[in-house]
C-alpha positions in Angstrom: 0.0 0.0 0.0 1.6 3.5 -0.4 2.6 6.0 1.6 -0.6 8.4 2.9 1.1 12.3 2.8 -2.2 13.4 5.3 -3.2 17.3 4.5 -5.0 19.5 6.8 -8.7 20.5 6.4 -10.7 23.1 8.0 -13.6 22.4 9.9 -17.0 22.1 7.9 -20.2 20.3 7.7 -21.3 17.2 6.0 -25.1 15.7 5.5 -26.3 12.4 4.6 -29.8 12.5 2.6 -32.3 9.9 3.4 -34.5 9.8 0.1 -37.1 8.0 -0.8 -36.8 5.9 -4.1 -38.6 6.1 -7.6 -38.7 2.7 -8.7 -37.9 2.5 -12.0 -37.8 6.1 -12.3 -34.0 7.0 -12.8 -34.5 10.8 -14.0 -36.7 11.5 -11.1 -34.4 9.8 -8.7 -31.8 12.3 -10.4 -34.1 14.9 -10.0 -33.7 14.5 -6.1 -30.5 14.1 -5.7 -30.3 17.3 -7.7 -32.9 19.1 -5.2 -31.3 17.6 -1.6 -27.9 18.7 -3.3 -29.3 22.6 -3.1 -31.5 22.0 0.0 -28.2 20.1 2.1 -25.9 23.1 0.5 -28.4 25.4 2.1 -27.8 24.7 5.1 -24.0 24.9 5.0 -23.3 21.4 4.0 -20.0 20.9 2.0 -20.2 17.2 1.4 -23.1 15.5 0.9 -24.3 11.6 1.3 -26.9 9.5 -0.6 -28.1 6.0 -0.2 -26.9 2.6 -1.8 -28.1 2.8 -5.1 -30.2 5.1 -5.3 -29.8 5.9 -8.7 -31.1 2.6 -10.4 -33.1 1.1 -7.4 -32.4 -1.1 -4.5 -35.3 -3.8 -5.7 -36.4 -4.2 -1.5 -38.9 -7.6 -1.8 -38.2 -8.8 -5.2 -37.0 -12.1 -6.2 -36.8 -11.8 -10.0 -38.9 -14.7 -10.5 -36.0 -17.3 -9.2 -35.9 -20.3 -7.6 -32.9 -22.8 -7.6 -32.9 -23.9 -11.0 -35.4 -22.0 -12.7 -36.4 -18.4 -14.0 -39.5 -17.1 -15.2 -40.1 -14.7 -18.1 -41.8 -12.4 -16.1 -38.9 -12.1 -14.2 -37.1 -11.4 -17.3 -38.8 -8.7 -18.1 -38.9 -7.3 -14.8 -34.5 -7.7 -14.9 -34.8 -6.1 -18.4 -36.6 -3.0 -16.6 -34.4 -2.8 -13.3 -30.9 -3.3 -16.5 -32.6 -0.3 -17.7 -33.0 1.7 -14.9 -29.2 1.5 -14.1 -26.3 4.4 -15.2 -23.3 4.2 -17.1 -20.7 5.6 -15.0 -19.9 8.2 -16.6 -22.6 8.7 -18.4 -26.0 11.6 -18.9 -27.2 11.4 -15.0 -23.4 11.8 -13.4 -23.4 14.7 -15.7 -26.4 16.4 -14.4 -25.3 15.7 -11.0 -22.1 16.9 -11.6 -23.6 20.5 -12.7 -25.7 20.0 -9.0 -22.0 19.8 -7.4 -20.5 22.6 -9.3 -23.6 25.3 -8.8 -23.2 24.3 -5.2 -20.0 23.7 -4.7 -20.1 20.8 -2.5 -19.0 17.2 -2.7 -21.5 14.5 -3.3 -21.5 11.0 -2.7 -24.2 8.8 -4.3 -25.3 5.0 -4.4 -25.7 4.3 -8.3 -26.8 1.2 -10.0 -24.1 0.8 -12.5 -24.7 -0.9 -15.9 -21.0 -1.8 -17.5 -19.9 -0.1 -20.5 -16.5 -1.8 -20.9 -16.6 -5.5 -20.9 -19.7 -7.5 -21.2 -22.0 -5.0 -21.3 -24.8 -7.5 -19.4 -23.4 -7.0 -15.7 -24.4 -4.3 -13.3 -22.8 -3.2 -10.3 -23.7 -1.5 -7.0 -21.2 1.7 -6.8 -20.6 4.8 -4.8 -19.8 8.0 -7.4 -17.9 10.4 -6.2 -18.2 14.2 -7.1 -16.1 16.8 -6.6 -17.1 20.4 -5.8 -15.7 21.6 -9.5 -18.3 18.7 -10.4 -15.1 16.9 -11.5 -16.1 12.8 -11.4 -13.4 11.9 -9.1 -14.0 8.4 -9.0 -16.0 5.4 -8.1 -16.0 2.3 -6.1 -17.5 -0.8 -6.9 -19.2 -3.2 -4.1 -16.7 -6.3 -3.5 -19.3 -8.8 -2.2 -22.9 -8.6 -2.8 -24.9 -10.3 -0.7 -27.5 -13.1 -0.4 -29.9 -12.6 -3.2 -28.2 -9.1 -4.4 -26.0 -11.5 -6.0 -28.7 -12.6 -8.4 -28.5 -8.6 -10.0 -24.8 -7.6 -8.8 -21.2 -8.6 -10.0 -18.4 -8.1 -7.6 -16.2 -5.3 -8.2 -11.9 -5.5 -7.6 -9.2 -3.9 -5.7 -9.0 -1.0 -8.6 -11.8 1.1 -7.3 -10.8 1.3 -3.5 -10.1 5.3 -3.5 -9.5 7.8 -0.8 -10.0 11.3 -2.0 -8.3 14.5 -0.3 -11.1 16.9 0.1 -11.0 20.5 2.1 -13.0 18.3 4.4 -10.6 15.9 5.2 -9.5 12.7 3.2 -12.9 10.9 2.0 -13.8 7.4 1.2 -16.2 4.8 2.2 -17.4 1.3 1.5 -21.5 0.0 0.9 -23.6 -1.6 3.4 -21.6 -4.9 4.3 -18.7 -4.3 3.2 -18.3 -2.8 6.0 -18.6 -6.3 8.1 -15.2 -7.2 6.4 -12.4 -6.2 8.3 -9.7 -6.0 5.9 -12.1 -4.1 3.5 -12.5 -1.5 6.4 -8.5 -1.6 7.0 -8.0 -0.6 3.6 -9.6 2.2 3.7 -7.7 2.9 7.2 -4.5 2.5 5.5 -5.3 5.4 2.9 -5.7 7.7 5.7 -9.6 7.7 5.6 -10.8 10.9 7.9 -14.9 10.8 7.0 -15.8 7.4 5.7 -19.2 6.9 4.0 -21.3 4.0 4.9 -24.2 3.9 3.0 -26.9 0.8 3.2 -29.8 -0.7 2.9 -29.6 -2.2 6.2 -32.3 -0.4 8.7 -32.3 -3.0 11.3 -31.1 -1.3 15.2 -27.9 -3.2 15.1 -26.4 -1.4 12.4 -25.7 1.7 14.0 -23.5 -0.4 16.3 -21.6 -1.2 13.0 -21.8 2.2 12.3 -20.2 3.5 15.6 -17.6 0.6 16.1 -16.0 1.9 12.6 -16.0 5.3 13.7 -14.2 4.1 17.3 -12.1 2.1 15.4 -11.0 4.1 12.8 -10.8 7.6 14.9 -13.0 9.0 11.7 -16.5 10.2 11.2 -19.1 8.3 9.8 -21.4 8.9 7.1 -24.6 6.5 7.6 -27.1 6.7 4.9 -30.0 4.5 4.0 -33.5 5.1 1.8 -37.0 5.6 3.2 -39.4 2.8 1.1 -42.6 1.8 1.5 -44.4 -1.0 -1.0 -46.4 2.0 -2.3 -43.5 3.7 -3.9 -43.4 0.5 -6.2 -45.4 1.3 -9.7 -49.1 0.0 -9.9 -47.7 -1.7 -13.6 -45.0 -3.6 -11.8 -45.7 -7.3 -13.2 -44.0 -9.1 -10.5 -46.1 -7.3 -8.1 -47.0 -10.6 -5.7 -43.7 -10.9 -4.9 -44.3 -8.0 -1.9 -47.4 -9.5 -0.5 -45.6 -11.1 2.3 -43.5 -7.8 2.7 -44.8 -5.6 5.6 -46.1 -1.9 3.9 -42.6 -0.2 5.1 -40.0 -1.9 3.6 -37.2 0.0 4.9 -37.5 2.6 7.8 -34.3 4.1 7.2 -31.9 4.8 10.4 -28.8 6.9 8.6 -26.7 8.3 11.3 -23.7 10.2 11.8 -20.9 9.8 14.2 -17.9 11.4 15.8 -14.4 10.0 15.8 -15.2 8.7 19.3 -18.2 6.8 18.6 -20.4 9.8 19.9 -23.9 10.2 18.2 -24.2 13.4 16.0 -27.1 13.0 14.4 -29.7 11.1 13.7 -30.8 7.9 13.9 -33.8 8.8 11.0 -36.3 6.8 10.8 -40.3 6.5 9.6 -40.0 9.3 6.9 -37.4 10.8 4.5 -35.3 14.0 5.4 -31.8 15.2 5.6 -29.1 14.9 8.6 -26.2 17.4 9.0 -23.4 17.5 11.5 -20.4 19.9 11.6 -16.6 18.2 11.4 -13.7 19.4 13.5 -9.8 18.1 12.7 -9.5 18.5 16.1 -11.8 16.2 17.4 -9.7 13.7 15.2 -6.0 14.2 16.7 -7.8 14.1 19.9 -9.3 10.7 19.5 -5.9 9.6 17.9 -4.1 10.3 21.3 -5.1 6.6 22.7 -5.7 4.8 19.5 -5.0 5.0 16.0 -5.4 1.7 14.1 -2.3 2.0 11.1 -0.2 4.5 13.6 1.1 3.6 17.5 -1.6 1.2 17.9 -0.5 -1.1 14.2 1.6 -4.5 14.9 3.2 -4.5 11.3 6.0 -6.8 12.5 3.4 -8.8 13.1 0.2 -8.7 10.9 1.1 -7.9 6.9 -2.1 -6.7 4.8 -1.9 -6.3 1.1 -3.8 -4.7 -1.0 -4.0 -6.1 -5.0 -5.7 -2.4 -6.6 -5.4 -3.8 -9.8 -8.0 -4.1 -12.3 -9.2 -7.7 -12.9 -10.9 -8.1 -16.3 -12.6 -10.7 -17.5 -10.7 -11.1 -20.4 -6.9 -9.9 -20.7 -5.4 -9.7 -24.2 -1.6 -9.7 -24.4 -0.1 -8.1 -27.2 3.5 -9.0 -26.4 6.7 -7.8 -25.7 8.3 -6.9 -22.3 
């Protein structure tokens, strides 16, 4: 892994935007991220947070028509629709929000379902996008490890798209939902100096904000929690595969994003039962401070003991080779 060269940041504010999904509806999911962009900047927020893939649709209750060796055409067509629902990254929608960034001039952070445009063109992927305040796409990270039945509508991303971005706020980076449960995951994102870490999910359930404030403990950085508000009537009335929710409850997912200090303290939040935005002001401070007793890849790191590496290469499917040296 190389060498971090940490940079001082001033103290700001961040915000993490719990929206509530259009299914199927990509522009108009676009269309609020561009209006919580404006709304979050209003209120003096220079970094801003949306859910996992919130562009494109976390499908909360659908199966796809699948079973263990079989597939229905219904749920064909309903894949064909959620395929088409996803971005290309970059593409159209990072564009516009890119132009939301820019006017505003904050960072943004949002959840996309990402359709790939360079191999097979058949895969998608769960990603974070990441803005900058020029509305310059920084860069992107792709999910490692789907999991349980997202892996029926999710590849697996590699090592390539693991950034760390330095930011006026502090160096910036994150992983998705449980990603976060995997320990060297979280470590490399330690290792590149990570200072506000976004942790967005569509994970609702109490126990996640102990995930939440363990990272922040453990990494002596603040934590971004952000997660959607859905209820089954925010599916379309056309949606063919419409059975498949009967045994949902009405709320499918009461939110719960959070933020949290360096310490593990609350900031704000949890959210839950409705959609809205969550801001909290960040202090370089408060980081040295918590680093006095603990910091994870400084005094407190065993490297003569415990080696980590990190392969950040791209893995493609297919890998031509021309020849020569």
């Amino acid at each position: 892994m190389p060498e971090v060269e940490l940079t001082d940041f001033a103290p700001g504010r961040v915000a993490v935007v719990q929206a509530a999904p259009h299914f199927f509806g990509t522009a108009a999911n676009v269309d609020e991220v561009v209006r919580s962009t404006a709304e979050a900047a209003g209120q003096g927020a220079g970094l801003v947070v949306f859910p996992e893939a919130y562009i494109g649709g976390y499908p909360w209750g659908l199966a796809f028509g699948t079973a263990v060796g079989g597939r229905s055409a219904a749920g064909r067509r309903t894949w064909q629709r959620y395929y088409e629902s996803a971005v290309a990254v970059p593409g159209p929608e990072t564009r516009r929000m890119a132009e939301a960034a820019a006017e505003h001039g904050v960072m943004l952070i949002v959840g996309v379902v990402e359709r790939d445009t360079t191999y097979s063109g058949g895969t998608l992927f769960c990603t974070l996008v990441y803005i900058g305040p020029d509305g310059t796409l920084l860069g992107k990270h792709r999910k490692l490890k789907p999991t349980a039945a997202e892996r029926l509508i999710w590849g697996e991303g590699d090592g390539s798209t693991m950034p760390v971005f330095d930011t006026d706020l502090g160096r910036v980076g994150g992983l998705i939902c449980w990603e976060n449960y995997m320990p060297l995951a979280r470590m490399a994102m330690y290792g590149q100096g990570v200072q506000i870490y976004a942790a967005p999910t569509a994970d609702a359930r109490p126990r996640w904000q102990s995930t939440l404030q363990h990272i922040a403990i453990e990494g002596r950085c603040y934590v971004l929690g952000c997660n959607q508000y859905v209820t089954r009537a925010m599916y379309p009335t056309d949606l063919e595969l419409a059975h498949e929710l009967e045994a949902w409850p009405e709320t499918l997912c009461v939110g719960g994003s959070a933020i949290y200090g360096p310490m593990g303290d609350l900031l704000a939040g949890p959210l839950e039962g409705e959609a809205g935005i969550l801001v909290a002001d960040v202090d370089p401070g408060e980081i040295a401070r918590a680093k006095f007793d603990f910091d994870v890849t400084g005094h407190y790191a065993r490297p003569d003991v415990f080696h980590f590496d990190v392969d950040t290469r791209p893995h493609p499917p297919v890998d031509y080779y021309s020849g020569g040296e």
